[in-house]
C-alpha positions as CSV (number, residue, x, y, z in Angstrom):
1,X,-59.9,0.8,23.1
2,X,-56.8,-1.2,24.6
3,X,-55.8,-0.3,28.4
4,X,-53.4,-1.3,30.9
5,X,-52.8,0.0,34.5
6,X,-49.2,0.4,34.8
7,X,-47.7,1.4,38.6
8,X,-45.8,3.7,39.5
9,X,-43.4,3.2,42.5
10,X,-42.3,6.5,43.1
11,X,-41.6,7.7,47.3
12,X,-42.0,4.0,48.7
13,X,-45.6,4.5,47.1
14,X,-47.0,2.9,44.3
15,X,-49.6,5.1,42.3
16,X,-51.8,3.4,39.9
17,X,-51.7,5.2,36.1
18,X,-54.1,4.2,33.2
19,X,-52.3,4.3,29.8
20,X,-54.7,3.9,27.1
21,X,-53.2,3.1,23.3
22,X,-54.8,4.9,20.3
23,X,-52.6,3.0,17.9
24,X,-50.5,0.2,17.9
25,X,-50.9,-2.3,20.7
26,X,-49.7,-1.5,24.0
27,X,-46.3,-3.7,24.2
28,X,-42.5,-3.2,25.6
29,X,-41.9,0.0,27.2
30,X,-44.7,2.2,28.3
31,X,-43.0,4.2,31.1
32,X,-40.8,6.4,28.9
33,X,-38.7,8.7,31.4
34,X,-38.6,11.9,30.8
35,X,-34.9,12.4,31.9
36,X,-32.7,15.4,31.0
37,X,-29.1,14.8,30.5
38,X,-27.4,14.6,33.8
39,X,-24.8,17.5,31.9
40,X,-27.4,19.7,31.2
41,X,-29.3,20.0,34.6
42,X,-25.6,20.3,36.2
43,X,-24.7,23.1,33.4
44,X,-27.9,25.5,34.5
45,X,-27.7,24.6,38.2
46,X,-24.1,26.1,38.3
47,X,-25.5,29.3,35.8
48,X,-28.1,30.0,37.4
49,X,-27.5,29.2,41.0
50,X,-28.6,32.9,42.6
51,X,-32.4,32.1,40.7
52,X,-35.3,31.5,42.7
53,X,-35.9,27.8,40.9
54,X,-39.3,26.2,40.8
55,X,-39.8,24.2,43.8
56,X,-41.7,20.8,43.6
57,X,-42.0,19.3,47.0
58,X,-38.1,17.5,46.8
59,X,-37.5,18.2,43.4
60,X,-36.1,21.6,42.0
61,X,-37.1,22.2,38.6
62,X,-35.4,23.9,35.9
63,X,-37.4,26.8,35.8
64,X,-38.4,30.4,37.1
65,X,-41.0,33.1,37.0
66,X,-41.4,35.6,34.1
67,X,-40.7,38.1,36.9
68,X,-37.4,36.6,37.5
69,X,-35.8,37.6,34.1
70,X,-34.1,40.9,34.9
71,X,-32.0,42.4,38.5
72,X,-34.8,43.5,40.8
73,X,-38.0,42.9,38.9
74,X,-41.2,41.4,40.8
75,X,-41.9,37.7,40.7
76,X,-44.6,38.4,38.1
77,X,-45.8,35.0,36.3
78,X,-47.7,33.1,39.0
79,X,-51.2,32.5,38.4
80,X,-51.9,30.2,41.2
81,X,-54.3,32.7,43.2
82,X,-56.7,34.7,42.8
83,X,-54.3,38.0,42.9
84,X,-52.5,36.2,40.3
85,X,-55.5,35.4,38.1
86,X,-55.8,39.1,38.4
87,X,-52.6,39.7,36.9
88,X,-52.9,38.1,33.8
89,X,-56.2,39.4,32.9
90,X,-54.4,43.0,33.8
91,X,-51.1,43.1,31.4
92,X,-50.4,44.9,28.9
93,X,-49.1,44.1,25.5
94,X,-47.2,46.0,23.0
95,X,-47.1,45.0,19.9
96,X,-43.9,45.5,17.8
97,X,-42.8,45.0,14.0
98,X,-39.4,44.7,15.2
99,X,-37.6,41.7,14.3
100,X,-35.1,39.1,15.8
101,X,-31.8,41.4,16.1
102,X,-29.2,39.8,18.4
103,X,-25.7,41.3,18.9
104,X,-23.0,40.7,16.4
105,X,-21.5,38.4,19.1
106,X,-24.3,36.7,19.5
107,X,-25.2,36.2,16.2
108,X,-21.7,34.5,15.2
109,X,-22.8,31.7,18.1
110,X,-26.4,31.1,16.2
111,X,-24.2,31.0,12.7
112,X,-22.1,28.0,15.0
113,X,-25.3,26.3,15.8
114,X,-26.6,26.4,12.3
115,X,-23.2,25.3,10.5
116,X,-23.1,22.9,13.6
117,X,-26.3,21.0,13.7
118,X,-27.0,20.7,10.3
119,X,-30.5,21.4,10.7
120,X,-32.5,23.2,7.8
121,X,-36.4,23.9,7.6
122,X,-38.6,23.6,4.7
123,X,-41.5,25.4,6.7
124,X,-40.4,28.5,9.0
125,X,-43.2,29.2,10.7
126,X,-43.4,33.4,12.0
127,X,-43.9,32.9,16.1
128,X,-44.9,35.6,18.6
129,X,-41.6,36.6,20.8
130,X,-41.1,38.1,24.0
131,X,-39.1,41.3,22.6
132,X,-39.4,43.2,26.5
133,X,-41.2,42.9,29.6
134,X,-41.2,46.3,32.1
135,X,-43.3,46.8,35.0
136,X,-45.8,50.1,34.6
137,X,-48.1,51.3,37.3
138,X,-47.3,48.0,39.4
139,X,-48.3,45.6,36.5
140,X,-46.4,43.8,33.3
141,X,-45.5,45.1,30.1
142,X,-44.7,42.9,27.8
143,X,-44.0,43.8,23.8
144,X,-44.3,40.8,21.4
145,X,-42.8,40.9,18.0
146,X,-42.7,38.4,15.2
147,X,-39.5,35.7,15.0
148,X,-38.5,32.6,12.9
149,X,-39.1,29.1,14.2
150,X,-35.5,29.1,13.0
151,X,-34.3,31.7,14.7
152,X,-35.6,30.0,18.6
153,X,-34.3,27.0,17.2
154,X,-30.9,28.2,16.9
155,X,-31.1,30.3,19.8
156,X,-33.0,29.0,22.5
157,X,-32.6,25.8,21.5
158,X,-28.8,25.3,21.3
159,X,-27.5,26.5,24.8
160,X,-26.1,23.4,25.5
161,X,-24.0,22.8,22.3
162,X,-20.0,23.1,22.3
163,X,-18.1,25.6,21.1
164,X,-15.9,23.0,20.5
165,X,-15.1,19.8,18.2
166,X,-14.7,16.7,19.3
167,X,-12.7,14.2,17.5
168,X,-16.2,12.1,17.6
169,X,-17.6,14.9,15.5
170,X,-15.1,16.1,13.3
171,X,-15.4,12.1,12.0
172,X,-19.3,12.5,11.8
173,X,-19.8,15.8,10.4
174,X,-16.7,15.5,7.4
175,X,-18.6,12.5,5.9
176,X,-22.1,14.7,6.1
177,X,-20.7,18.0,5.4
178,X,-18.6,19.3,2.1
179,X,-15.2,20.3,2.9
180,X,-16.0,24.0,2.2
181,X,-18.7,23.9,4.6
182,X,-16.4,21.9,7.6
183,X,-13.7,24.2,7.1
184,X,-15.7,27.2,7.8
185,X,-17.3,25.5,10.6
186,X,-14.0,24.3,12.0
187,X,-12.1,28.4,11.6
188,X,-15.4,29.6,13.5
189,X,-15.2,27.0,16.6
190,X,-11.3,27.8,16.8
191,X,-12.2,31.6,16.8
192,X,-14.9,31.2,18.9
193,X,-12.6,29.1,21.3
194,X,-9.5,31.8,21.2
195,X,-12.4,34.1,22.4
196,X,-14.0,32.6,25.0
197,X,-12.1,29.1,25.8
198,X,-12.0,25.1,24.8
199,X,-15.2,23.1,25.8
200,X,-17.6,26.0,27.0
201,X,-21.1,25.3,26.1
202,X,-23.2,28.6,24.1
203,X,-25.1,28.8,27.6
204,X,-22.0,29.4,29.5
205,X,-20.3,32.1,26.6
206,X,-23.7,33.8,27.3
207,X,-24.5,33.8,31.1
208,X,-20.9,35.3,31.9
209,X,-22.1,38.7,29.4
210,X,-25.3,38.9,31.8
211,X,-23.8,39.3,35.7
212,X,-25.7,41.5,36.6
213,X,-28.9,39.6,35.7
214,X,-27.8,36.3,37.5
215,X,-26.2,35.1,33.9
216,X,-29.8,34.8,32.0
217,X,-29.9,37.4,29.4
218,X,-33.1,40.2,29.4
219,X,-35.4,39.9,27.2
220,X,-34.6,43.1,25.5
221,X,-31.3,41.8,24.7
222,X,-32.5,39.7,21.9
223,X,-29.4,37.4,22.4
224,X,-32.4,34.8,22.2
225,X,-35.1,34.9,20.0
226,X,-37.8,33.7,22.9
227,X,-40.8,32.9,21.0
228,X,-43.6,32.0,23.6
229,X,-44.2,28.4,23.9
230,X,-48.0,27.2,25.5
231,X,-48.9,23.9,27.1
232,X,-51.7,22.8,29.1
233,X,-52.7,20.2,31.5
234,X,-56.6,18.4,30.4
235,X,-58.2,17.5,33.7
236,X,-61.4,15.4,33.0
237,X,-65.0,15.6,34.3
238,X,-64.2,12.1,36.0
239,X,-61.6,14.3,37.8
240,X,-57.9,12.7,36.2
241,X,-55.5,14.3,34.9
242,X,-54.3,13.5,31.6
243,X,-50.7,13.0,30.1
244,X,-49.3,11.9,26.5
245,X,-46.1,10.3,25.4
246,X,-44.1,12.4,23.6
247,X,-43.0,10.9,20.4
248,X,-39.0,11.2,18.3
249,X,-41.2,13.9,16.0
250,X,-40.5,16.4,18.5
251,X,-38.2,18.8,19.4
252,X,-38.1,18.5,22.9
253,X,-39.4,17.2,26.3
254,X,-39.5,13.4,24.9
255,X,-41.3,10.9,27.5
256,X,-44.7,11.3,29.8
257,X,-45.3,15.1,28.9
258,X,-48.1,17.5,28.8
259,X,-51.4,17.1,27.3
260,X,-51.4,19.8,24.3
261,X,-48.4,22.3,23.7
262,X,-46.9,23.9,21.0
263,X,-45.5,27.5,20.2
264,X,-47.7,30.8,19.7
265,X,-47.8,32.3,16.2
266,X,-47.6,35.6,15.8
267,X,-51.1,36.1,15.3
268,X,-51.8,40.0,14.6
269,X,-55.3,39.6,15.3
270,X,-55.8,37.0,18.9
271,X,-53.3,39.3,19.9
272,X,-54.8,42.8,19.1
273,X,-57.2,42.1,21.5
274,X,-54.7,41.4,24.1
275,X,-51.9,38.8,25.6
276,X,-54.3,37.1,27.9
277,X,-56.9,36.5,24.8
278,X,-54.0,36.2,22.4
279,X,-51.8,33.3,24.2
280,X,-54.7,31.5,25.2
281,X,-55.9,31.5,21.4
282,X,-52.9,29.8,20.6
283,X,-53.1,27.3,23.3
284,X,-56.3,26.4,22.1
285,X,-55.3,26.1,18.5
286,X,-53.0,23.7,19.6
287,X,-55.8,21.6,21.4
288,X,-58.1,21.9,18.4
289,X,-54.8,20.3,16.2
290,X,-53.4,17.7,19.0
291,X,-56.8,16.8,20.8
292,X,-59.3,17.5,18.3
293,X,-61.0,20.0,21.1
294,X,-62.4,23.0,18.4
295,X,-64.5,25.1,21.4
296,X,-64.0,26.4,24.8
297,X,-64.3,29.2,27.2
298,X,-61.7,31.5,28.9
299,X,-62.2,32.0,32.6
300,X,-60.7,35.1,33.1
301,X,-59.5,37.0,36.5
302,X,-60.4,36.2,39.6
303,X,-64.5,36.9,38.6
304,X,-63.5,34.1,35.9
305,X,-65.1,36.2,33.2
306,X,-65.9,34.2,30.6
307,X,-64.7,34.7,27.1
308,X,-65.7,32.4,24.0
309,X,-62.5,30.6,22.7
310,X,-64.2,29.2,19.1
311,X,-62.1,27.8,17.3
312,X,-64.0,25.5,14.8
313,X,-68.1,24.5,14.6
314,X,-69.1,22.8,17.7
315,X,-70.6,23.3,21.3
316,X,-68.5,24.3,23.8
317,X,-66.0,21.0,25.3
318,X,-64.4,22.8,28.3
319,X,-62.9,26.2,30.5
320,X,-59.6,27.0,29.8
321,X,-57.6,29.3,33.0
322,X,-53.7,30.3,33.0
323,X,-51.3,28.4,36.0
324,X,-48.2,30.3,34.9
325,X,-45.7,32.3,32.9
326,X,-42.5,31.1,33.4
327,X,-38.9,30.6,32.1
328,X,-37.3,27.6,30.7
329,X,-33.4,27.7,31.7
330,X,-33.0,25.0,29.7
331,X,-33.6,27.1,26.4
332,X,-32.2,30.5,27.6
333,X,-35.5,31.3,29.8
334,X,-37.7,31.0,27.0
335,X,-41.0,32.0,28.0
336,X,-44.0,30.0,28.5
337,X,-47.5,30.1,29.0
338,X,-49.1,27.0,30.9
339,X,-53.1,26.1,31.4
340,X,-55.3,24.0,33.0
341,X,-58.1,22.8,30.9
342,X,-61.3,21.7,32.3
343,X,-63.1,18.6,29.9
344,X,-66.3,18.2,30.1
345,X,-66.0,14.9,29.6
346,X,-65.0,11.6,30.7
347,X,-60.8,10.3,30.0
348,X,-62.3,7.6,28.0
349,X,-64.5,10.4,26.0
350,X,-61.2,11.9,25.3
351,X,-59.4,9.2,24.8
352,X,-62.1,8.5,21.6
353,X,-61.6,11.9,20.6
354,X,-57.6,11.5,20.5
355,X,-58.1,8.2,18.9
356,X,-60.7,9.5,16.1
357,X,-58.3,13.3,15.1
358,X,-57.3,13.5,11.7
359,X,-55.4,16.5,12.4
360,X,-52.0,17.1,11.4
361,X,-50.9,17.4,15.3
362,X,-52.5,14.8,16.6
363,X,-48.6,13.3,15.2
364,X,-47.0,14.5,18.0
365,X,-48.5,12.0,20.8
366,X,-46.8,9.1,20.3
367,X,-49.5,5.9,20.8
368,X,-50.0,6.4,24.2
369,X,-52.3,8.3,26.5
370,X,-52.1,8.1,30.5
371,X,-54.5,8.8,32.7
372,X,-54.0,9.3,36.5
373,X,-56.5,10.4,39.3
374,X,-55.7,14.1,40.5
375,X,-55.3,13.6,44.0
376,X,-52.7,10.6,43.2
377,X,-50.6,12.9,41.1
378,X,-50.8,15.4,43.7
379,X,-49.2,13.4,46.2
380,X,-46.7,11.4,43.7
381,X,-44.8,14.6,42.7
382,X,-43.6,15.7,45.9
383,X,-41.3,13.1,45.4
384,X,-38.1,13.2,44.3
385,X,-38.0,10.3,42.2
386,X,-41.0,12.0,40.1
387,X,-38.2,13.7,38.6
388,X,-37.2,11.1,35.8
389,X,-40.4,9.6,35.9
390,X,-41.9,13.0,34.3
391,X,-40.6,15.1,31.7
392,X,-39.5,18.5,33.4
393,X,-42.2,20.3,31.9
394,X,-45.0,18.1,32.8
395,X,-43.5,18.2,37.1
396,X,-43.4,21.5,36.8
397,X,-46.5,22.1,35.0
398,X,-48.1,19.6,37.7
399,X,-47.3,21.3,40.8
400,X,-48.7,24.7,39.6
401,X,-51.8,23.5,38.4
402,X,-52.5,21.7,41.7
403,X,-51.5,24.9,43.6
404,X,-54.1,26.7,41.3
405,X,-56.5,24.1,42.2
406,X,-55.9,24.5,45.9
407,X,-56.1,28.1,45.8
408,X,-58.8,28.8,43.4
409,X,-61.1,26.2,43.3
């Protein structure tokens, strides 16, 4: 098992990080930043300037709340104290057969992305989606329905694609594209930009049909498809957090990320039995395919109920609570829901564990595991250089786990 203590000068400080390999030796660059393009963080910072972002001592962070997604609703989402332990155990779910049905308007800027990308998919995988949320006797409703991978990919995950062409582009996409296909492509972009202007990203066309929501469309809207997406932080009986590199396989947050996430199937039966048991099934699906982690135990409200999460033969490897539900502004305030998970084990045990998967997920870490003691990464990410060092996600993720931990534990 090959190791290497890389440092981290982050605030004036330097914080000591263990990055273990569980593949190919550990050679060139290891530090991976997890930097957004400087155009996208500027493009939702002027959208969505009236949102209460996620604060991270001097970083702000390209999220919000799940209460923060329609004019006047409650800043529901926060799981970080007991009250808000409380509240996830308490909402309700609805469960709906309707499908993804965005707006004719809409729907011609997902036909743009499609023509526009290029991108096809030989597996389309049915995903639970955020169809509503309403508040009901003080507490969240929120109705799920079924979606198309496609349809987030499209949707969520193009809001910062041009309306336009570039001259770059039209030379790119005319040697990959036939010249039926181009042509509609090109009439759509010069309708779309007789509609709505040159050089306006689909996030912009979008936000300016939602003022009164502070430019980020409801939910009930279904301009985006919002399938829920889960991640999770693993903290380790030797008390360390733990982090993976992201590798090209994946869609997005590239660079030192999260320890397990993925997206929620729309799973008729976790979810029958509620969104708090239905969302954390998922998340621990995805730990069972990345981590090779088959049984754990929900620790539910502030009472921590506890509620078997068996996902394969095995004894149970850790506790499994919800940090968050938030909003991505990066992918039209997609939601999603965020964990700590408490290993019963050592880093290096997991490490093994990681090293030994055959799973198909275990694909999406990219050779390189990093393990860092939780009071140092408590203390690094109040600075603002953490913010390039860390993918978004994993910042974000970070300081509301170590909120919970303060609160809760």
């Amino acid at each position: 098992m090959e190791s290497r203590v890389i440092e981290a000068k982050i605030g004036g400080k330097v914080f000591p990080i263990r990055v273990f390999s569980i593949g190919k030796a550990i050679e060139g660059d290891i530090i991976s930043p997890g930097l957004m393009a400087t155009g996208e963080v500027a493009d939702i910072r002027k959208l969505y300037a009236s949102f209460p972002l996620l604060r991270c001592g001097e970083n702000e962070l390209m999220y919000t709340v799940l209460g923060f997604s329609d004019e006047g609703s409650k800043p529901y989402g926060d799981y970080t104290t007991p009250a808000g332990q409380d509240e996830f155990k308490n909402i309700e779910l609805v469960l709906v057969e309707e499908r993804f049905s965005p707006p004719i308007w809409a729907r011609e800027l997902h036909e743009f992305a499609t023509l526009k990308s290029g991108k096809t998919f030989k597996v389309d995988n049915i995903l639970a989606c955020v169809r509503d949320v309403y508040e009901k006797s003080g507490h969240p409703v929120i109705c799920v329905g079924p979606g198309l991978y496609s349809e987030s990919f499209f949707s969520n995950g193009s809001g910062g694609m041009n309306i336009s062409i570039t001259d770059e582009e039209k030379e790119k996409l005319t040697k990959i594209m036939s010249a039926e296909k181009y042509e509609k492509l090109s009439a759509l972009s010069g309708e779309l930009e007789a509609r709505y202007g040159k050089n306006r990203t689909m996030r912009e066309v979008i936000a300016e049909n939602y003022p009164n929501s502070h430019g980020l469309a409801p939910f009930s809207s279904q301009v985006y498809n919002n399938d829920i997406g889960v991640s999770c932080i693993i903290q380790t009986a030797d008390d360390h957090f733990i982090y993976t590199k992201r590798g090209q396989g994946v869609s997005v947050h590239q660079g030192i990320s999260t320890s397990a996430s993925g997206a929620a199937e729309f799973n008729k039966e976790a979810l029958s039995k509620g969104l708090a048991y239905g969302v954390t099934y998922e998340m621990c699906r995805e730990l069972r395919e990345e981590v090779a982690m088959p049984s754990g135990t929900l620790l539910l409200g502030s009472t921590q109920q506890r509620i078997k999460m068996e996902l394969g033969v095995g004894p149970e490897e850790y506790e499994i609570v919800p940090v968050s539900f938030v909003r991505e502004l990066l992918r039209g305030g997609k939601p999603e829901g965020w964990f700590l998970v408490k290993y019963h084990g050592t880093v290096r045990d997991l490490v093994m564990k990681i090293t030994d998967n055959r799973n198909a997920g275990r694909a999406e870490i990219d050779e390189l595991i990093y393990a860092q003691p939780v009071h140092d990464a408590a203390a690094m990410i109040q600075y603002k250089e953490a913010d390039g060092f860390l993918t978004h996600v994993l910042l974000a993720e970070l300081h509301l786990t170590v909120e919970y931990l303060k609160n809760c534990s």
